[in-house]
C-alpha angles and dihedrals in degrees: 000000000000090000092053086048089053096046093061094043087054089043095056093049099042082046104050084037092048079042093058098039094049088050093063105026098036094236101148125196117208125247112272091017137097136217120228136158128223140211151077088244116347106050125214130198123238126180102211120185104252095247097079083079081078094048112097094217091047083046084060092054090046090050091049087054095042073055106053100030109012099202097325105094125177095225130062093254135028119318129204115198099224153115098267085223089065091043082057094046098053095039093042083059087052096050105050 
């Protein structure tokens, strides 16, 4: 139940971040997705539907990155600390 609560903090503030940006970069996120960036030092943007914020193995993801940067992430959206090559291998599974 925490972690559910998490998710959708995490959700409001990626959301109204990715928003903003999007209003003055032109960046847009489609309806029913999410923008996050990925990587220990580079980061990379993905766009992820929003219900892999359902999804245990996305929620991991979520919790690693309350850990590092509680709600003060270094991008303008939401920022998992991890390999992209980890962040693929989790997403690729929720997707198939």
């Amino acid at each position: 139940m925490a972690t559910r609560f998490i998710a959708k903090q995490i959700l409001r503030r990626s959301v109204f971040a990715v928003s903003k940006a999007a209003s003055t970069e032109g960046d847009l996120v489609p309806k029913g997705f999410l923008a996050v960036y990925v990587g220990e030092t580079q980061k990379k943007r993905f766009v992820v539907p929003v219900t892999f914020l359902n999804q245990p193995s996305f929620q991991a993801l979520l919790s690693k990155a309350e850990e590092e940067f509680r709600f003060d992430h270094p991008m303008v959206g939401l920022t998992i600390p991890c390999r992209e090559e980890t962040f693929i291998n989790v997403t690729s599974q929720l997707n198939g």
